[in-house]
Each structure stands twice: as structure tokens, then as C-alpha cells.
TIFIKE-773461 format. One record per residue: residue in one letter; x negated, y negated, z negated of N, C-alpha, C, O in turn. Coordinates in steps of 0.05 Angstrom, whole numbers, plus 32768, in hexadecimal, padded with zeros to 4 digits. Layout:
BEGIN
<pt><residu>A</residu><n_x>X</n_x><n_y>Y</n_y><n_z>Z</n_z><ca_x>X</ca_x><ca_y>Y</ca_y><ca_z>Z</ca_z><c_x>X</c_x><c_y>Y</c_y><c_z>Z</c_z><o_x>X</o_x><o_y>Y</o_y><o_z>Z</o_z></pt>
...
//
This chain:
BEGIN
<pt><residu>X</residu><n_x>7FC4</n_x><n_y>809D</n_y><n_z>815E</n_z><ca_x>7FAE</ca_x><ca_y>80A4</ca_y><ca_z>814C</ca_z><c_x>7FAE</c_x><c_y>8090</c_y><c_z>8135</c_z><o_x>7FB6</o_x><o_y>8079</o_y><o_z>8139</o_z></pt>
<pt><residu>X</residu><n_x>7FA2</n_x><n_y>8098</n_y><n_z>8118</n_z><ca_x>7F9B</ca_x><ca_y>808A</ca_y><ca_z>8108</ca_z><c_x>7F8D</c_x><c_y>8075</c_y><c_z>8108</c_z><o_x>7F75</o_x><o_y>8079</o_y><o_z>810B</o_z></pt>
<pt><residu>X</residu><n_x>7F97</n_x><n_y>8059</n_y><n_z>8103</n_z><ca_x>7F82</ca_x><ca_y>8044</ca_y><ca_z>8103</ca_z><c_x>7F6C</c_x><c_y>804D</c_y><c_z>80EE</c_z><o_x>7F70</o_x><o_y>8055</o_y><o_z>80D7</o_z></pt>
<pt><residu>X</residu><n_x>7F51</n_x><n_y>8049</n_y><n_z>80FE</n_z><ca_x>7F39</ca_x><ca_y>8049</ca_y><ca_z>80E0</ca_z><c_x>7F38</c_x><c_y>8024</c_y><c_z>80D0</c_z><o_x>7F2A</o_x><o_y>8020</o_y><o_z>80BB</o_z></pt>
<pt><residu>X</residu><n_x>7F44</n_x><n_y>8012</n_y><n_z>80D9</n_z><ca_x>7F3A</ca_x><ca_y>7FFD</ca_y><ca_z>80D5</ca_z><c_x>7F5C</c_x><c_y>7FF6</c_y><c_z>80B9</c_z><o_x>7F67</o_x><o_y>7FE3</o_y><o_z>80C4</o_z></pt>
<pt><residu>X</residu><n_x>7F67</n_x><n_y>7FFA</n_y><n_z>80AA</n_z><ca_x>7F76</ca_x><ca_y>7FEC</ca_y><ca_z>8096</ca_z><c_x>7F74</c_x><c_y>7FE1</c_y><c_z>807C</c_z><o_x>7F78</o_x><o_y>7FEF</o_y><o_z>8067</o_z></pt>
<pt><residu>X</residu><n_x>7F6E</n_x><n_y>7FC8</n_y><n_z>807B</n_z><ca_x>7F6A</ca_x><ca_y>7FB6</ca_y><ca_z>8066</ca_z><c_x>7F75</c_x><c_y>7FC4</c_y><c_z>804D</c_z><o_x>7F6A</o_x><o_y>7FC5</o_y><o_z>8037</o_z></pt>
<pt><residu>X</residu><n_x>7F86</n_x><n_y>7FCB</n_y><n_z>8053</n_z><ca_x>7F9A</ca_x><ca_y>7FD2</ca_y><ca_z>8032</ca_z><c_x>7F96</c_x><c_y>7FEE</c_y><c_z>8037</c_z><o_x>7FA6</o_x><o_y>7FFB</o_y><o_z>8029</o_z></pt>
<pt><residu>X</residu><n_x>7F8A</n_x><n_y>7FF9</n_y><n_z>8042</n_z><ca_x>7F8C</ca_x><ca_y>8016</ca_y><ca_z>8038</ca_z><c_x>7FA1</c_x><c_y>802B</c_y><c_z>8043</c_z><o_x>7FB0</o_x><o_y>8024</o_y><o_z>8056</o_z></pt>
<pt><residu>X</residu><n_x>7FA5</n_x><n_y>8044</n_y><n_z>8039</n_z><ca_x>7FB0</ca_x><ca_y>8055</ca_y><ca_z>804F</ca_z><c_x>7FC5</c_x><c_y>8060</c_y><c_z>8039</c_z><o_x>7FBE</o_x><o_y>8064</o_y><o_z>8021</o_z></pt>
<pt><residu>X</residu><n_x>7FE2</n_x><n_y>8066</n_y><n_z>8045</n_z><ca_x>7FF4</ca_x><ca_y>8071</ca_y><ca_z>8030</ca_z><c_x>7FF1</c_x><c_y>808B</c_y><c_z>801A</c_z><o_x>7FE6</o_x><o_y>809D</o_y><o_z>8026</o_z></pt>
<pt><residu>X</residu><n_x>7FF5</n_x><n_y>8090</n_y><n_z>8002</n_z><ca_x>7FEA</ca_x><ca_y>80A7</ca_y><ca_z>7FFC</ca_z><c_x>8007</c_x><c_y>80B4</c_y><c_z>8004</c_z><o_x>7FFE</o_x><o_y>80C6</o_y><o_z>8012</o_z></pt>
<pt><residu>X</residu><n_x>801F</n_x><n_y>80B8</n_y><n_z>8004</n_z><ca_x>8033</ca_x><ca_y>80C4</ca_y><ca_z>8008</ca_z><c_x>8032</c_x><c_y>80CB</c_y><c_z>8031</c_z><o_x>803F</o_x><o_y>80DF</o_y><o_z>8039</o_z></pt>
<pt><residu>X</residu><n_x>8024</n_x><n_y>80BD</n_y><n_z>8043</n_z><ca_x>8028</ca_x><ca_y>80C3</ca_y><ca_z>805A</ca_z><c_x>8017</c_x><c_y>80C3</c_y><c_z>806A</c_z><o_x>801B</o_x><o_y>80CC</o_y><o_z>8081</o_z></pt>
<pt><residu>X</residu><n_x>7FF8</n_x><n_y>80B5</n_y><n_z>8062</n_z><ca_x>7FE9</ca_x><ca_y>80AC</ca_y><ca_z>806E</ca_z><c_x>7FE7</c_x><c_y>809B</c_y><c_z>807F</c_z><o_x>7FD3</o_x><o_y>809D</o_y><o_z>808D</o_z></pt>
<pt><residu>X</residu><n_x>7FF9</n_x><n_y>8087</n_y><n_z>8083</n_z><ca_x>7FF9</ca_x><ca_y>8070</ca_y><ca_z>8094</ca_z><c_x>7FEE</c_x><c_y>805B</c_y><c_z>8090</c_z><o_x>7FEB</o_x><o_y>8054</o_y><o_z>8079</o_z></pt>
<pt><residu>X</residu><n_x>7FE5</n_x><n_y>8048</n_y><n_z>80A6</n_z><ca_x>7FD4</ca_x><ca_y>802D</ca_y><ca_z>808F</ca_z><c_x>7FE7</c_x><c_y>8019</c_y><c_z>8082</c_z><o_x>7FFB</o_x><o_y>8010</o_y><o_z>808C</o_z></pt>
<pt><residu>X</residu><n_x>7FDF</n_x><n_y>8015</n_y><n_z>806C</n_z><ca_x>7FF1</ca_x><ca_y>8004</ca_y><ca_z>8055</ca_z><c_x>7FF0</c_x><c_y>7FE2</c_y><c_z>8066</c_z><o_x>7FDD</o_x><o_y>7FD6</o_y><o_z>8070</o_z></pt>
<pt><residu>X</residu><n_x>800C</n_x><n_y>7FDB</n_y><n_z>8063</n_z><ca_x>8008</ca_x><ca_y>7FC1</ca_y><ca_z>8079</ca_z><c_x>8015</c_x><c_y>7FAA</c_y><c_z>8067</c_z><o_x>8017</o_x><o_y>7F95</o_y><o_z>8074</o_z></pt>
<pt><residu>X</residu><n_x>801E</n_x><n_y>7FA8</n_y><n_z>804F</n_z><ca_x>8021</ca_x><ca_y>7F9B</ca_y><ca_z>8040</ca_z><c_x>801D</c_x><c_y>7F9D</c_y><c_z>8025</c_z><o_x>8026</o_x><o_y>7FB0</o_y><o_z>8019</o_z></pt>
<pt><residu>X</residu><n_x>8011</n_x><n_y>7F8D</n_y><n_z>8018</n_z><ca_x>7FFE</ca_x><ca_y>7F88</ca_y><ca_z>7FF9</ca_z><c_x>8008</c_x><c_y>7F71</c_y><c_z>7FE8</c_z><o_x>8001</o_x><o_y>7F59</o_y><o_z>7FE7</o_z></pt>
<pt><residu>X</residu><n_x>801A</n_x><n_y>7F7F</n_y><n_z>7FDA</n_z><ca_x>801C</ca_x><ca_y>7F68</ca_y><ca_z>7FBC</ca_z><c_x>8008</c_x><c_y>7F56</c_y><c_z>7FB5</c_z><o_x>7FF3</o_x><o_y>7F60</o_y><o_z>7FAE</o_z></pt>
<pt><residu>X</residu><n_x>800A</n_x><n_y>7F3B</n_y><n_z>7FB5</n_z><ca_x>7FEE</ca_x><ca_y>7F29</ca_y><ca_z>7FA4</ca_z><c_x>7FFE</c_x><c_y>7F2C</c_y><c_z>7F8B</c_z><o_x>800E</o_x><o_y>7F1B</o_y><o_z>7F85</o_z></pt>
<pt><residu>X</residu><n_x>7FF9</n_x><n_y>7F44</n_y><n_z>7F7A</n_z><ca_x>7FFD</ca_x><ca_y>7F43</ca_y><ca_z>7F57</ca_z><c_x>7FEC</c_x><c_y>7F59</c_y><c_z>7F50</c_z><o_x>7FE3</o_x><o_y>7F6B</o_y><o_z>7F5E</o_z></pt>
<pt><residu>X</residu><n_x>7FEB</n_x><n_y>7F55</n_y><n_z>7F35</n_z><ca_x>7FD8</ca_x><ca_y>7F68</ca_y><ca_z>7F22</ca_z><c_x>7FEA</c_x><c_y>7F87</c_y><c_z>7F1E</c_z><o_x>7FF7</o_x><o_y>7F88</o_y><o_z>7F0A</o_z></pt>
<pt><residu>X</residu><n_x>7FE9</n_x><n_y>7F98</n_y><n_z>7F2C</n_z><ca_x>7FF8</ca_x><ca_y>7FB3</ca_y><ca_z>7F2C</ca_z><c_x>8006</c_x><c_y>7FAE</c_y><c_z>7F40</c_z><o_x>801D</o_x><o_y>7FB5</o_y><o_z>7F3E</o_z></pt>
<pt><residu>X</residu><n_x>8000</n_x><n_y>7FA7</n_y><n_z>7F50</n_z><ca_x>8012</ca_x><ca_y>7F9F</ca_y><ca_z>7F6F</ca_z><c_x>801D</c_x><c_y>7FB9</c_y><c_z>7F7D</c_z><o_x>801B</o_x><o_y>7FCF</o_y><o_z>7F72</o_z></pt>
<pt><residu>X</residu><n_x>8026</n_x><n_y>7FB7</n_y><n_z>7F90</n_z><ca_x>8031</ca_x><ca_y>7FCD</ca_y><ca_z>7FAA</ca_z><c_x>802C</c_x><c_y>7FC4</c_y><c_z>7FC4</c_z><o_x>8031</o_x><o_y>7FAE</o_y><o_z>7FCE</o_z></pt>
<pt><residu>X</residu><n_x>8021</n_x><n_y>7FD9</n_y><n_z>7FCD</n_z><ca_x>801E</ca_x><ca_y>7FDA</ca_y><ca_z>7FE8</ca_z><c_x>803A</c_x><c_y>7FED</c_y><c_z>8001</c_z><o_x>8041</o_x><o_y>8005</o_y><o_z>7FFF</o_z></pt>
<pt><residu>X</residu><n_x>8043</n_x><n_y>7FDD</n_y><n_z>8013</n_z><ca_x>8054</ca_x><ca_y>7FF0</ca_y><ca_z>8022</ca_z><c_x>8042</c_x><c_y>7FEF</c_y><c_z>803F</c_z><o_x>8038</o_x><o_y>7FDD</o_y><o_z>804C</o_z></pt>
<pt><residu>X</residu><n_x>8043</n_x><n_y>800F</n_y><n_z>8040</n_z><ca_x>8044</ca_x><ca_y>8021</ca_y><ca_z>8062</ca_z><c_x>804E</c_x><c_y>8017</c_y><c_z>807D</c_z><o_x>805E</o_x><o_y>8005</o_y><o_z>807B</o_z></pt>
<pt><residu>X</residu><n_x>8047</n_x><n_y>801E</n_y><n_z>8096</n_z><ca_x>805B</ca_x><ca_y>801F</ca_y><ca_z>80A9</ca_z><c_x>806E</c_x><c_y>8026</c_y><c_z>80AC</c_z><o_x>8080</o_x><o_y>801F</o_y><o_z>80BB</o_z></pt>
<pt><residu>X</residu><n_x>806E</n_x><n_y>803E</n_y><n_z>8095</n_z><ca_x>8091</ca_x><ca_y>8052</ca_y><ca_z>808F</ca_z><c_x>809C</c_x><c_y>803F</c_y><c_z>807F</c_z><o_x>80B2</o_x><o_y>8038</o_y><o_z>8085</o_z></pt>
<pt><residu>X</residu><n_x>8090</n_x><n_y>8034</n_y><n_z>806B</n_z><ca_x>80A3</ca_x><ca_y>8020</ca_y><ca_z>805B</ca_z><c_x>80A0</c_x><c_y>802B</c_y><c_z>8035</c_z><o_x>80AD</o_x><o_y>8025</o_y><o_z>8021</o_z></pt>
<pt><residu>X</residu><n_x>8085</n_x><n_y>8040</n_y><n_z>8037</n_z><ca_x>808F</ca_x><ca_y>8049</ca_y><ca_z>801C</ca_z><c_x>8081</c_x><c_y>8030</c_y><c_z>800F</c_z><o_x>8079</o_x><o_y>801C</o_y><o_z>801B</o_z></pt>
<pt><residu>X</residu><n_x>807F</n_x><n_y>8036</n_y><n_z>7FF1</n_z><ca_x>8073</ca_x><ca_y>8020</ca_y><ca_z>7FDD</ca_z><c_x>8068</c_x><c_y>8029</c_y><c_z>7FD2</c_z><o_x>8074</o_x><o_y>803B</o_y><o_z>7FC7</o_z></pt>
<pt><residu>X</residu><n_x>804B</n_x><n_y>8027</n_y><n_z>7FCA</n_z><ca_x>803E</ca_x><ca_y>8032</ca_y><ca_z>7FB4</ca_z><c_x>802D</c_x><c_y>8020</c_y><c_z>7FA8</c_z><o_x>802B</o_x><o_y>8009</o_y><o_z>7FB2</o_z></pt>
<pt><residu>X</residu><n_x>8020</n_x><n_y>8026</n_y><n_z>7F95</n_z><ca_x>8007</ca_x><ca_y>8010</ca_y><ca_z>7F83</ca_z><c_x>7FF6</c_x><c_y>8015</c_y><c_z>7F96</c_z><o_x>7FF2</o_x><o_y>802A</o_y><o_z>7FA3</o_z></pt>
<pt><residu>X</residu><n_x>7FE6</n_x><n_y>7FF1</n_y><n_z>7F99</n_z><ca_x>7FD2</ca_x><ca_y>7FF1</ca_y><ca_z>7FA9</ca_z><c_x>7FC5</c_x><c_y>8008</c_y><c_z>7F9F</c_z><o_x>7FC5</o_x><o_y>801D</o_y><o_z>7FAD</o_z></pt>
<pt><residu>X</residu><n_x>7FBB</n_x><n_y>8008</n_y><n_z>7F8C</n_z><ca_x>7FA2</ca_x><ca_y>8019</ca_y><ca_z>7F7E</ca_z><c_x>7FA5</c_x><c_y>803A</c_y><c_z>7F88</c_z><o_x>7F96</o_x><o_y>804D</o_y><o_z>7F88</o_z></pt>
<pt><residu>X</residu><n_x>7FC6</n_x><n_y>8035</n_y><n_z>7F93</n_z><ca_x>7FC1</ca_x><ca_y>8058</ca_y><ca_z>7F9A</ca_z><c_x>7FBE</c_x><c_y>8059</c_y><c_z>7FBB</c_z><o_x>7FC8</o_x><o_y>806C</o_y><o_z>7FC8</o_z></pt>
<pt><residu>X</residu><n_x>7FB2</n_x><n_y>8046</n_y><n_z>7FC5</n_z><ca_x>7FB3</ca_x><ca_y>8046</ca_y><ca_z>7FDF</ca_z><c_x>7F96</c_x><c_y>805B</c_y><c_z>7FE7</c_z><o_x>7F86</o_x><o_y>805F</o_y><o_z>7FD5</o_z></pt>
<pt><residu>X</residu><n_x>7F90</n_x><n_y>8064</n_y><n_z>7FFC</n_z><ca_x>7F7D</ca_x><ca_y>807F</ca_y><ca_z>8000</ca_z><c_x>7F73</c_x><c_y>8075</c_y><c_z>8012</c_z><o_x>7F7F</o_x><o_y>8062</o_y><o_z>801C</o_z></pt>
<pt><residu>X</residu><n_x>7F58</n_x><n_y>807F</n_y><n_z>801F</n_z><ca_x>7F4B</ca_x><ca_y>8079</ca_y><ca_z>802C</ca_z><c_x>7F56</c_x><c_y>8087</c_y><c_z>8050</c_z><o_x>7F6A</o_x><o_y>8093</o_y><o_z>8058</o_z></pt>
<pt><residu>X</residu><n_x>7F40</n_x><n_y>807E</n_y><n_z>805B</n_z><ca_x>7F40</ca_x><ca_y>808E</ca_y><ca_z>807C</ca_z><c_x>7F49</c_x><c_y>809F</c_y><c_z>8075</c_z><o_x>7F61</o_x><o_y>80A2</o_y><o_z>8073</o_z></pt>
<pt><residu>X</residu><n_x>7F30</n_x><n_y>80BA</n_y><n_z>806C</n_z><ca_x>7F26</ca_x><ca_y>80D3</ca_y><ca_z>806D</ca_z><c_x>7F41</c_x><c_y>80E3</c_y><c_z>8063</c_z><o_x>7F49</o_x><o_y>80F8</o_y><o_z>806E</o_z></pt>
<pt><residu>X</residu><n_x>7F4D</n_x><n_y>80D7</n_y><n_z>804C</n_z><ca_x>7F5E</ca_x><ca_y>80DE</ca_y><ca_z>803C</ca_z><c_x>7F77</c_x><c_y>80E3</c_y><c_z>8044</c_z><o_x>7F83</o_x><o_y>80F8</o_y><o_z>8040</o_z></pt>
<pt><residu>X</residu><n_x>7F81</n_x><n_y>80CE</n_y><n_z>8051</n_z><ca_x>7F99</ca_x><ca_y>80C7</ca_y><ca_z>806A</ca_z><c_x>7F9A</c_x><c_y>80D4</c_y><c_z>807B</c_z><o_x>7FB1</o_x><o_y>80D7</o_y><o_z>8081</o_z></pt>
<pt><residu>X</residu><n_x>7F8B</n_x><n_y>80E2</n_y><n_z>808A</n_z><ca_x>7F7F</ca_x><ca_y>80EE</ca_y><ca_z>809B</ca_z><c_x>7F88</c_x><c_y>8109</c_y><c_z>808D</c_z><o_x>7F90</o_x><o_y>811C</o_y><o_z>809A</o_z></pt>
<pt><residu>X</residu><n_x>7F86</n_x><n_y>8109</n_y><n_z>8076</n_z><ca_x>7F80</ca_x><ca_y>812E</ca_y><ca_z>806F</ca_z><c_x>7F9F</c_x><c_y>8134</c_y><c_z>8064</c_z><o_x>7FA8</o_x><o_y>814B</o_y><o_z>8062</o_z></pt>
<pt><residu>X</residu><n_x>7FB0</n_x><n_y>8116</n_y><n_z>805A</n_z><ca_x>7FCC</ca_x><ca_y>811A</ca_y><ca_z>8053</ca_z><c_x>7FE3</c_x><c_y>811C</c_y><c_z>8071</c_z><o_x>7FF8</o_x><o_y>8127</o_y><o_z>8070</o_z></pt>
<pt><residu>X</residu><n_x>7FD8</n_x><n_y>810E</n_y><n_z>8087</n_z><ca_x>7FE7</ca_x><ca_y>810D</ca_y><ca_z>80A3</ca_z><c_x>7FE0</c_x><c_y>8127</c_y><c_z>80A6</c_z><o_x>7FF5</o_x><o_y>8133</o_y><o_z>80A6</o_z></pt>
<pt><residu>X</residu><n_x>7FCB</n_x><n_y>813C</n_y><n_z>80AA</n_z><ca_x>7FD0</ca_x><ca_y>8161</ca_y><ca_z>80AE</ca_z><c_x>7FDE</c_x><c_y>8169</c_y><c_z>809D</c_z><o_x>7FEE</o_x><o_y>817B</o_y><o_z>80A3</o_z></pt>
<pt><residu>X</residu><n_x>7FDD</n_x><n_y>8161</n_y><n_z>8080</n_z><ca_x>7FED</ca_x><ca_y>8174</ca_y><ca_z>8070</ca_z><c_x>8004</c_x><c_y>816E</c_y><c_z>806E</c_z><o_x>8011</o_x><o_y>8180</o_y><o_z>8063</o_z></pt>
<pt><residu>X</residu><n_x>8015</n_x><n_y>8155</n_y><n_z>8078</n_z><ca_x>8030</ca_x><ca_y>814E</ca_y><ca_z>8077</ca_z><c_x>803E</c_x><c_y>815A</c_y><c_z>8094</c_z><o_x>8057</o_x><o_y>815C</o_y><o_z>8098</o_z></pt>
<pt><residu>X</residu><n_x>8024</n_x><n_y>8162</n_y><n_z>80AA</n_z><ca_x>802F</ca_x><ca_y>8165</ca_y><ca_z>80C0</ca_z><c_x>8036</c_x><c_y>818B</c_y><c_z>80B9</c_z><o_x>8049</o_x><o_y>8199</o_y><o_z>80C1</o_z></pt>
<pt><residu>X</residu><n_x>801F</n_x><n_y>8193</n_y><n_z>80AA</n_z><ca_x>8020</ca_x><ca_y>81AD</ca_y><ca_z>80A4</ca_z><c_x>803A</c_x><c_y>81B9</c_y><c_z>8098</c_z><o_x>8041</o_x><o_y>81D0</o_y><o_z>80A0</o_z></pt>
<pt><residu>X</residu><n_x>8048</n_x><n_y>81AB</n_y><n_z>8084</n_z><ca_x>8058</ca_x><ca_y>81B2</ca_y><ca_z>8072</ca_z><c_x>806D</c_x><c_y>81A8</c_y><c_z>8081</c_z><o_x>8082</o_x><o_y>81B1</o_y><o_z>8077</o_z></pt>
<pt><residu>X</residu><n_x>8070</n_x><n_y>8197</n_y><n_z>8098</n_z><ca_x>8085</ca_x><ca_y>8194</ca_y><ca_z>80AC</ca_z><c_x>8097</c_x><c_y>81AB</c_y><c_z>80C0</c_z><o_x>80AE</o_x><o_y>81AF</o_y><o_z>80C5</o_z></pt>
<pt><residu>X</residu><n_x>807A</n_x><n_y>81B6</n_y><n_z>80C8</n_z><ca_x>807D</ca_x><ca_y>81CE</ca_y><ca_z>80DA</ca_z><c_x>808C</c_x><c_y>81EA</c_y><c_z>80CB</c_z><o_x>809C</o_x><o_y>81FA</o_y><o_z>80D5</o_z></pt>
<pt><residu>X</residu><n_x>807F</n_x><n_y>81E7</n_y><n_z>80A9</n_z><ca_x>807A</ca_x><ca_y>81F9</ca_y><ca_z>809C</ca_z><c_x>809F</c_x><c_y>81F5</c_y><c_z>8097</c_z><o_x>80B2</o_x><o_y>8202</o_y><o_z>809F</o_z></pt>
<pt><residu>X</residu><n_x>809F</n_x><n_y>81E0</n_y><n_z>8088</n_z><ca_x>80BC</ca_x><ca_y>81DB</ca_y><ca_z>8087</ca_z><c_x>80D2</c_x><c_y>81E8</c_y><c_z>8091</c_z><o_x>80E1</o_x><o_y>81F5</o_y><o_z>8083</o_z></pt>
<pt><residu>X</residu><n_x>80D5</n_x><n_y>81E4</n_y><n_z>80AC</n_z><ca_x>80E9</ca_x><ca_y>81EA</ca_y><ca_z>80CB</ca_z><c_x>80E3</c_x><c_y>820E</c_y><c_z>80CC</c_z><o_x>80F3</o_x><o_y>821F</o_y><o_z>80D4</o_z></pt>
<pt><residu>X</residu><n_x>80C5</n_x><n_y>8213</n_y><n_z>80C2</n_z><ca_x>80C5</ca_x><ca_y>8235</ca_y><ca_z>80C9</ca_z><c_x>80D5</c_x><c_y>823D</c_y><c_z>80AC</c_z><o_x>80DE</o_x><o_y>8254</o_y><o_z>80AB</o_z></pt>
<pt><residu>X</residu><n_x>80D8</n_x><n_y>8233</n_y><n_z>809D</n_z><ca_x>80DF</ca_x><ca_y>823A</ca_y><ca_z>8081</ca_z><c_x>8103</c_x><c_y>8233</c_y><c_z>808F</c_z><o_x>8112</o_x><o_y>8246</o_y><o_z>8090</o_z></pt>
<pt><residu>X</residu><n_x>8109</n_x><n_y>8221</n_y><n_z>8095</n_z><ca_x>8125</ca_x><ca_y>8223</ca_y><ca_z>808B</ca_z><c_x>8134</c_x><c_y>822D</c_y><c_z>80AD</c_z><o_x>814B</o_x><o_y>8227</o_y><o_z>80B3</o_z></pt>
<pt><residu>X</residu><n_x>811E</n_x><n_y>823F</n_y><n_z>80C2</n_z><ca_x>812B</ca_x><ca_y>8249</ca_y><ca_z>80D3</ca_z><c_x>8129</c_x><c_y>8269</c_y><c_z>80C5</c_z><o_x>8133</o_x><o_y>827B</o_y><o_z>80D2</o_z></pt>
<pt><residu>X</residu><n_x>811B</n_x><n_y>826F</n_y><n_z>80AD</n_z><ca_x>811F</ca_x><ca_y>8290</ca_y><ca_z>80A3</ca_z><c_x>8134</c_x><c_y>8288</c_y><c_z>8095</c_z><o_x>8147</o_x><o_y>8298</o_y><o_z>8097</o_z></pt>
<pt><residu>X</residu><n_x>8138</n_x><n_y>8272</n_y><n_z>8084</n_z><ca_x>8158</ca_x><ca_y>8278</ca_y><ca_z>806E</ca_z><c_x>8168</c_x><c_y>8274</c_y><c_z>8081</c_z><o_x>817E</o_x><o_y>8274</o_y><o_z>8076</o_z></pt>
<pt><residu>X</residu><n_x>816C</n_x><n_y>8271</n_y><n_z>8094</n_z><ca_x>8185</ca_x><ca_y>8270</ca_y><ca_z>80B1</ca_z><c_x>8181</c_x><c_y>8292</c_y><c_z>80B1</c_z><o_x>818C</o_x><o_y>82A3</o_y><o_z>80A2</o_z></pt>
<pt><residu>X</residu><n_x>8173</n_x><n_y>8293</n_y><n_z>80C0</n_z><ca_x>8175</ca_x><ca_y>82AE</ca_y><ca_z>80C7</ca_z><c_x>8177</c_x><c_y>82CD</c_y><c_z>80AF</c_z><o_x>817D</o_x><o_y>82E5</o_y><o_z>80B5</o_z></pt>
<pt><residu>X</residu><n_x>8171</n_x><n_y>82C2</n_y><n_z>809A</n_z><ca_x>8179</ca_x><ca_y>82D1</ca_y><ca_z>8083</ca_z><c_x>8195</c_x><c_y>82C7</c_y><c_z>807F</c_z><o_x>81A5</o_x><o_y>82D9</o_y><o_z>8085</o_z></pt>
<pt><residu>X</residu><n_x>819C</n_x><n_y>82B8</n_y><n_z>8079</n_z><ca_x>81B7</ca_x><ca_y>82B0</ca_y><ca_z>8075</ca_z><c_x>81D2</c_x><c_y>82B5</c_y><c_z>808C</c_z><o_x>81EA</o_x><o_y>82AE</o_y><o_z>808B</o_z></pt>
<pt><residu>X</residu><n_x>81C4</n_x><n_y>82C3</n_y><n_z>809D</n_z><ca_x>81D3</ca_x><ca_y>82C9</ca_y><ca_z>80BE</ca_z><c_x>81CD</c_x><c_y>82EC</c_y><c_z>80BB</c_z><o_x>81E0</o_x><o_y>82F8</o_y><o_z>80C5</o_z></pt>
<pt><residu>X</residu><n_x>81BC</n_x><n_y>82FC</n_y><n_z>80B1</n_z><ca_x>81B5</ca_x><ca_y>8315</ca_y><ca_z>80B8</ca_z><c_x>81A5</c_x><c_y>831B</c_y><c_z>809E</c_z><o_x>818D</o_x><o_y>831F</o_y><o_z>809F</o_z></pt>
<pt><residu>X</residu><n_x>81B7</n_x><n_y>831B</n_y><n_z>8081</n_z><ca_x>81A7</ca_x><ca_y>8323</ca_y><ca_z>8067</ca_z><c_x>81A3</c_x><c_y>8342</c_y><c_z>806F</c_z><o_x>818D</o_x><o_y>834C</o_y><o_z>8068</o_z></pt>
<pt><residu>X</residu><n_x>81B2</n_x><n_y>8350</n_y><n_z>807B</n_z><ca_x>81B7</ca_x><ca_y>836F</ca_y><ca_z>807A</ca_z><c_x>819F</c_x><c_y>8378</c_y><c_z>808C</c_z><o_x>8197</o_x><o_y>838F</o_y><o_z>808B</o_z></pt>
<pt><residu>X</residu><n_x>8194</n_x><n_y>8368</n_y><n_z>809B</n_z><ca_x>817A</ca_x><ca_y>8374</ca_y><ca_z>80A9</ca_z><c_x>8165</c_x><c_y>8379</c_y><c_z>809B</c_z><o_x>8155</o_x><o_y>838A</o_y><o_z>80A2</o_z></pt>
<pt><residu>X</residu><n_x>8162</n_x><n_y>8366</n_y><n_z>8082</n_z><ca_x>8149</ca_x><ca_y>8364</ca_y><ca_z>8071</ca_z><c_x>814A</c_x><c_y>8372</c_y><c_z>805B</c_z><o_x>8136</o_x><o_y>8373</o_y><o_z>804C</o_z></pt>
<pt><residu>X</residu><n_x>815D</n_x><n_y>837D</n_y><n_z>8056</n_z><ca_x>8165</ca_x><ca_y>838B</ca_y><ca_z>803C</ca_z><c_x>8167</c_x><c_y>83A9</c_y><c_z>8041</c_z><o_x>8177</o_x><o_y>83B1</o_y><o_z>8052</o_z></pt>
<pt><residu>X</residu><n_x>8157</n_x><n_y>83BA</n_y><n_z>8034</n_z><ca_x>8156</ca_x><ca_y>83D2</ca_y><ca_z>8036</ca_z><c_x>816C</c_x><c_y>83E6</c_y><c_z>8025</c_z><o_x>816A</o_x><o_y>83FE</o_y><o_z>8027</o_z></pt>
//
């Protein structure tokens, strides 16, 4: 589960808590994944929370998407009238 408690804030690319913080003026913060972004674009709980469903959504969504171009790409003549 999501920590609620991260000093630096939560990834906007993954929603993870930000675990490292530049001391500079336009700094970067890096993730548990490792991405980098400007502190300033770091997101809250609520927020993190709502990008971890939609990254998990478009995951699933992903794998159903590229098991129809398999199967179109295996059997075009079924779909085609």
C-alpha cells in the first residue's frame, strides 16, 4: 500500500513517494522507480493515489490492446467481411 506519510511528495509520472530532493532553486526530486522530476511537480496523497489506478488501468488496458493486434494479425480474415 501507499505510504500517506512522504516528505517530498508523491511522483507525478507513477505515484510513488519522492525519496530524494535537490537542495537548489528548480531542483529534482527522484521516486522509488528512479524517475526525476521538478520538486514543484511533485503531487500529493490523493493525487498519487488517483495516478497508481490510472497507470494500473492503462496496464491491463495495454496487454488487452496488444492481445487483439496478435490475434488480428493471426486471423485478419475473421474480422473482415
Amino acid at each position: 500500500m501507499l505510504e500517506h506519510n512522504s516528505p517530498y511528495g508523491y511522483c507525478p509520472i507513477c505515484g510513488n513517494p519522492g525519496l530524494e530532493r535537490e537542495r537548489c532553486p528548480n531542483g529534482h526530486d527522484q521516486c522509488q522507480l528512479q524517475h526525476k522530476y521538478l520538486s514543484s511537480d511533485a503531487v500529493s496523497f490523493d493525487s498519487a493515489l488517483k495516478i497508481k489506478v490510472l497507470n494500473k488501468l492503462f496496464e491491463n488496458n495495454g496487454k488487452m490492446i496488444d492481445e487483439l493486434a496478435q490475434s488480428l494479425r493471426e486471423e485478419p480474415e475473421d474480422w473482415i467481411d
